[in-house]
C-alpha positions in Angstrom: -14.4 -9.0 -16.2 -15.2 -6.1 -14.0 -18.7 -6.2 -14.2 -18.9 -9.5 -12.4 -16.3 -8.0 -9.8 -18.2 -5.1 -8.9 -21.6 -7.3 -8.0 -20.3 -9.9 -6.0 -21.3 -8.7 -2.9 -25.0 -9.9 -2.8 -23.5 -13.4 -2.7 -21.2 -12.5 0.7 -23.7 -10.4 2.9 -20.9 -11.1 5.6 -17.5 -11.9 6.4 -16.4 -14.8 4.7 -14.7 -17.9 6.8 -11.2 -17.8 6.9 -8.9 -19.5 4.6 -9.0 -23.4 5.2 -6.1 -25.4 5.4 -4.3 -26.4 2.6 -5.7 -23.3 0.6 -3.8 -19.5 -0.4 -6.0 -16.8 0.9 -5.9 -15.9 -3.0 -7.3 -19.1 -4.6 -9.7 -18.8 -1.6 -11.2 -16.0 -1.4 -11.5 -15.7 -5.3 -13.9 -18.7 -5.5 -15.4 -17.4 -2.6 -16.3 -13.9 -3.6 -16.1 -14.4 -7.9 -17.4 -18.2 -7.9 -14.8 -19.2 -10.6 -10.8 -19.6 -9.7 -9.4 -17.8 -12.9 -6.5 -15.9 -13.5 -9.0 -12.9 -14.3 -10.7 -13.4 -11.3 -7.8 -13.6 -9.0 -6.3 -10.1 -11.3 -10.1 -8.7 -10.7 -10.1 -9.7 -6.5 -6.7 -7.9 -6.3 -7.4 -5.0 -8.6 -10.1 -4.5 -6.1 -8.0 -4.5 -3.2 -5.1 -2.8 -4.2 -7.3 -0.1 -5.4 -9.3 0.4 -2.5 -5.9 0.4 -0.4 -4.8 3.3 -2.3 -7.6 5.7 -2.9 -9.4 4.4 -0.4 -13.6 3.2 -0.9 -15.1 3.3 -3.7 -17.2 0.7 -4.6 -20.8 0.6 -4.2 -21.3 -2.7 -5.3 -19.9 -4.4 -3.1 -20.4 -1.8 -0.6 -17.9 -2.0 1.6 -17.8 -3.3 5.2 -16.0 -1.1 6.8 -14.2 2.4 6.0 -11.0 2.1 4.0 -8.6 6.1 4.4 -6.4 4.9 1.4 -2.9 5.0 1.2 -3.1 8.6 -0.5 -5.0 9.8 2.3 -3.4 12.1 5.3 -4.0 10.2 8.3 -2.3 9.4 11.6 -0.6 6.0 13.1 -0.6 5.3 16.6 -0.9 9.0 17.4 2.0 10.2 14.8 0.8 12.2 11.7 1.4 10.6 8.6 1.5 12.0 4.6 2.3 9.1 2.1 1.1 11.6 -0.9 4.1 13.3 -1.6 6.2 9.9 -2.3 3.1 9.3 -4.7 2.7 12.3 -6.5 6.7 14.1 -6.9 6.5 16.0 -4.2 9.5 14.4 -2.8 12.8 12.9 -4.1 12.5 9.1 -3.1 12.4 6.9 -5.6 15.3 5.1 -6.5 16.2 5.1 -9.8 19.8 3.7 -10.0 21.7 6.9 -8.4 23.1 7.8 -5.3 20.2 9.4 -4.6 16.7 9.6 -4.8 14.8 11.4 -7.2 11.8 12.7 -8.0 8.7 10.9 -10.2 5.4 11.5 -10.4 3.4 8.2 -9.8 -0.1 9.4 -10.3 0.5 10.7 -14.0 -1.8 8.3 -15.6 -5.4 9.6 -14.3 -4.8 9.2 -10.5 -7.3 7.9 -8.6 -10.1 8.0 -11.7 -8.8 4.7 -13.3 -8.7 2.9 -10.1 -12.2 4.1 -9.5 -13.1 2.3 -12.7 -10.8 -0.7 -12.0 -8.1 0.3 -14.1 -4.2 0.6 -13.0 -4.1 3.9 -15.4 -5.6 5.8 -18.4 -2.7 4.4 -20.1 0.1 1.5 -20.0 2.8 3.9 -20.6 2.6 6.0 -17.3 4.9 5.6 -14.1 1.2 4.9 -12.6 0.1 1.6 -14.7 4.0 0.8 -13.8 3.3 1.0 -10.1 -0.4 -0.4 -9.5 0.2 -3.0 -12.2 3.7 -4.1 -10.2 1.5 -4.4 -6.7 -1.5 -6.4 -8.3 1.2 -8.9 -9.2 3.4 -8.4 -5.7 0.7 -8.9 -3.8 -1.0 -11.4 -6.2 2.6 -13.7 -5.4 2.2 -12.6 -1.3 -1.4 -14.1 -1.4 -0.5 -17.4 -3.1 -2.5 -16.7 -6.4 -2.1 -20.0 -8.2 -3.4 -19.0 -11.6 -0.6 -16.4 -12.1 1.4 -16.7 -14.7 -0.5 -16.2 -18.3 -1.7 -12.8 -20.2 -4.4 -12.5 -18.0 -2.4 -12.1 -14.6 1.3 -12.3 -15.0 3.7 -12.8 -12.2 5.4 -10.2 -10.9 8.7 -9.7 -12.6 10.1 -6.2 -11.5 12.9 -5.9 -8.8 13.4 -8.4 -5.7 14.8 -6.1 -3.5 12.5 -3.9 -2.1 15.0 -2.1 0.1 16.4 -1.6 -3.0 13.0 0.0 -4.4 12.0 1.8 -1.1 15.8 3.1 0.5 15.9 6.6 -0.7 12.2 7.0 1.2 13.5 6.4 4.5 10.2 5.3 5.8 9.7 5.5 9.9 7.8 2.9 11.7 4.4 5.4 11.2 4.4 5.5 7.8 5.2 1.5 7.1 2.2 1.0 9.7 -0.1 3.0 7.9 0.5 1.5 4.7 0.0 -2.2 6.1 -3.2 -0.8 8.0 -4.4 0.3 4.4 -4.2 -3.0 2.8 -5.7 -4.6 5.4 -8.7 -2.1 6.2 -8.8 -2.7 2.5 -9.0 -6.7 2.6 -11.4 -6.2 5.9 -13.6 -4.0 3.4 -14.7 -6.7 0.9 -15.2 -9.4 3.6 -11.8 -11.2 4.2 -12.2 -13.0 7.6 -10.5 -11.1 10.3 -7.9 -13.8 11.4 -6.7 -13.9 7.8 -6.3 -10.1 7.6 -4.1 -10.6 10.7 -2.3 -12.9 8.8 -1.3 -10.7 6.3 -0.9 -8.4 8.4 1.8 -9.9 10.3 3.7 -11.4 6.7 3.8 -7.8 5.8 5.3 -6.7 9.2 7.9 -9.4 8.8 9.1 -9.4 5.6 9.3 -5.7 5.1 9.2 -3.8 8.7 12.0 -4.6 10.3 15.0 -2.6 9.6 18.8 -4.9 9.2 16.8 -7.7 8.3 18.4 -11.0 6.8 18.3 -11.5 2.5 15.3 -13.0 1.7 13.5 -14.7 -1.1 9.5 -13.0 -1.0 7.6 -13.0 -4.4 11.0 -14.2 -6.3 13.0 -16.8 -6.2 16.5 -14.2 -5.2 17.2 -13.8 -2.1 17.5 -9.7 -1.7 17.1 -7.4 1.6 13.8 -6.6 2.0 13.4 -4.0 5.0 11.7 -0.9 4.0 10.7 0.2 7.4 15.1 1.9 7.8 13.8 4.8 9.6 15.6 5.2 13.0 12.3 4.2 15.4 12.3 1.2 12.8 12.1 -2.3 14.7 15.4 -3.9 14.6 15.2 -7.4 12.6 16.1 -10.7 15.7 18.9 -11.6 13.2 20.3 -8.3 11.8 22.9 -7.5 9.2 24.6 -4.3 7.8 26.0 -5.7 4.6 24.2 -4.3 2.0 22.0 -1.6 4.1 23.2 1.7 3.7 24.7 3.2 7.2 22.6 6.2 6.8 19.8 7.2 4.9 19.1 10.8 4.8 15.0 12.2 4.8 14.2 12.9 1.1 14.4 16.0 0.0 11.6 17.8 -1.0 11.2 18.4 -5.0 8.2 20.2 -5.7 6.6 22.3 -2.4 3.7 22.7 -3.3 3.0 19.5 -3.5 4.4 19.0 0.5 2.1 20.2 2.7 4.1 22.0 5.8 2.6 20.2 9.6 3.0 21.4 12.9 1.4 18.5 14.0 -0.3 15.5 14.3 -4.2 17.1 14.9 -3.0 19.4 12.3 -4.2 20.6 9.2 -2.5 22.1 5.8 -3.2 23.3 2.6 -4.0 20.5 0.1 -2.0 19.4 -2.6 -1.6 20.5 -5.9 -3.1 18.5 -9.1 -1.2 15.4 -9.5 -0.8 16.2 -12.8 1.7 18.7 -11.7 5.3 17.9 -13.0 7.8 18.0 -10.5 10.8 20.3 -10.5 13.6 21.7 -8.5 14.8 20.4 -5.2 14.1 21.8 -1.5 14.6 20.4 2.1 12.5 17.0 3.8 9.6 15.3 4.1 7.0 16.3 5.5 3.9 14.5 8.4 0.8 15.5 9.4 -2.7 15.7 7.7 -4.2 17.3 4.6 -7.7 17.8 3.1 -8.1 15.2 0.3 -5.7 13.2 -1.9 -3.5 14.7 -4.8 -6.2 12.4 -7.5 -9.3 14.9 -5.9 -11.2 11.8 -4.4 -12.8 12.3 -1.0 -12.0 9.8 2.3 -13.5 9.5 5.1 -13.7 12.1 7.7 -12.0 9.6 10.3 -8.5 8.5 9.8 -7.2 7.4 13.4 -4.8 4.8 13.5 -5.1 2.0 15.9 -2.6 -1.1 14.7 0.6 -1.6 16.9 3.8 0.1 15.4 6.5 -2.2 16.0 6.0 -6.1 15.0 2.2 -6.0 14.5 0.5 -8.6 16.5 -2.1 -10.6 15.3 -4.0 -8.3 18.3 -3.1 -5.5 17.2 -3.9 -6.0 13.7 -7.5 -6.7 14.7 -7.8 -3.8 16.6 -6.7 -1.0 14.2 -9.2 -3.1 11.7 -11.4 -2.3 14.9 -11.1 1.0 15.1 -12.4 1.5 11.7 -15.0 -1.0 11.5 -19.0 1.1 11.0 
C-alpha cells in the first residue's frame, strides 16, 4: 500500500486542480494522486499528510513542493515564538485525562518520528503515539469527506467529540493554534493540493476549532460538543459565544519534565534542544514555554526557515495563501 503512495508523484508534476463541485477534497484528490478511490488509498493520502504535518518533509518520492517545519518543529507565528514539542513529548502537563487537571503523557513513545518516516502511526499499536496519529488520520480523514471510511482498512474516527474536551488543559494562544493549521496546510500544499482548496481547509479549521466560547457543534461525529481549542486569552472570540460548558479560567500547563521545556527569551531566540522522547516524564514544575529550538524531540532535521506568515485571528482565505507563500521554494 505504501509503495504505490510514495511514487505517485511522477503522475502530478504540478499542482493539481482544485476539488470540483460535487466532490470531498478526499475522494478527490485520492483518485487524483493514487489513481484508485480505496479506503487504503484514502488511509495512505492522509497518512501522508498527517505525517508530513508533524515531522515535517520527508518524502522523496513525491518530493515535495514546498517546505513543510512540522508540527514538532520550533517555529514562530505571525512574529510570536512558538514550541508545540513539549505538549507532544511530556514535557508539560496538558493532556486531559478525566481529572481536574492536566497531566502529563508522553505522545512520541512509540518510535517518534522514525515510523512516520516509514508511513507508520508507530513501532507499535499499543503506544500513546499509534493512539494519537492513528486518531488524526481518521479526524481528518472525516474533516476531508473521505467516503470510503468505515471498514478495516480506514475506520472512522471513533474517539471523543469534544475537542475542547481533548485540548482544555493546553490552553493554547492564537500562535500556537495558527501554527498548527499552517502545518497541515504547508503539508497539504506539499504533495500538490490546489492552493484554493488548502485555503479551504484552512478556513474549516479556523472555524470549527479557533474561536474561543464557540457554540456546540457536531464536526467528525454526529454529537454536538464544544469544539474551541484556541481558549487562550488573545483567542478570537466565537460571533455567537457561550460560557456553559467552557471553563472560566484555564491556567498555562505546568511544566512536568524540564528538560524536556526549553527556557525562551524570545521569539529570534534559541535554546537547548530537547531530551530523547523516549524520556519518561516525571515530577511537576511551573508553565509552558515559546520560542525556538534546534530540532524535534524524534531527532529529525527541518528546515532551516520556520517564519510564519498566515493571519492569527479568523484566517482568511488571503491569508492562508500567503503563509503557504511564504514557504513556497
Amino acid at each position: 500500500m505504501f509503495v504505490k503512495a510514495l511514487t505517485f508523484a511522477a503522475a502530478v508534476g504540478s499542482v493539481v486542480a482544485q476539488t470540483p463541485e460535487g466532490q470531498t477534497p478526499c475522494d478527490y484528490y485520492t483518485t487524483a494522486l493514487l489513481k484508485n478511490n480505496t479506503a487504503a488509498n484514502q488511509k495512505t493520502l492522509l497518512t501522508l499528510v498527517v505525517n508530513t504535518a508533524v515531522i515535517g518533509n520527508y518524502t522523496k518520492d513525491p518530493a515535495p513542493m514546498n517546505a513543510v517545519p512540522g508540527i514538532l518543529a520550533a517555529g514562530e507565528f505571525n512574529g510570536t515564538a512558538v514550541n508545540l514539542l513539549p505538549y507532544f513529548d511530556g514535557g508539560l502537563a496538558s493532556t486531559n485525562r478525566g481529572g481536574d487537571a492536566g497531566q502529563s503523557v508522553n505522545f512520541l513513545d512509540g518510535g517518534g518520528a522514525a515510523p512516520l518516516m516509514n508511513n507508520t502511526a508507530a513501532m507499535d499499536d499499543s503506544s500513546n503515539q499509534y493512539m494519537l496519529l492513528t486518531h488524526l488520520y481518521e479526524y481528518f480523514g472525516g474533516l476531508l469527506g473521505c467516503s470510503m471510511m468505515g471498514n478495516d482498512q480506514f475506520e472512522a474516527y471513533s474517539g471523543e467529540s469534544s475537542m475542547y474536551n481533548v485540548h482544555k488543559f493546553m490552553d493554547l494562544s492564537n500562535a500556537e493554534f495558527g501554527y498548527f493549521v499552517q502545518q497541515v496546510a504547508l503539508s497539504a500544499s506539499s504533495f500538490g493540493v490546489a492552493e484554493q482548496d488548502v485555503a479551504a481547509v484552512g478556513k474549516a479549521l479556523y472555524g470549527a476549532f479557533g474561536y474561543k466560547n464557540s457554540p456546540a457543534a457536531a464536526v467528525v461525529t454526529k454529537d454536538e460538543q464544544l469544539q474551541a481549542i484556541c481558549i487562550a486569552e488573545d483567542c478570537p472570540e466565537a460571533a455567537m459565544a457561550v460560557t456553559s460548558g467552557y471553563a472560566a479560567s484555564v491556567p498555562e500547563p505546568s511544566t512536568a519534565v524540564s528538560s524536556l521545556v526549553p527556557a525562551m527569551s524570545s521569539a529570534t531566540g534559541t535554546a537547548t534542544p530537547a531530551a530523547p522522547a523516549s524520556a519518561t516524564p516525571t515530577g511537576t514544575e511551573s508553565s509552558k514555554p515559546s520560542g525556538t529550538q534546534s530540532a524535534p524531540a524524534s531527532g529529525t532535521s527541518t528546515p532551516a526557515s520556520t517564519t510564519g506568515g498566515a493571519a492569527g485571528v479568523g484566517m482568511s482565505v488571503a491569508a492562508v495563501l500567503a503563509g503557504v507563500a511564504a514557504f513556497v521554494l
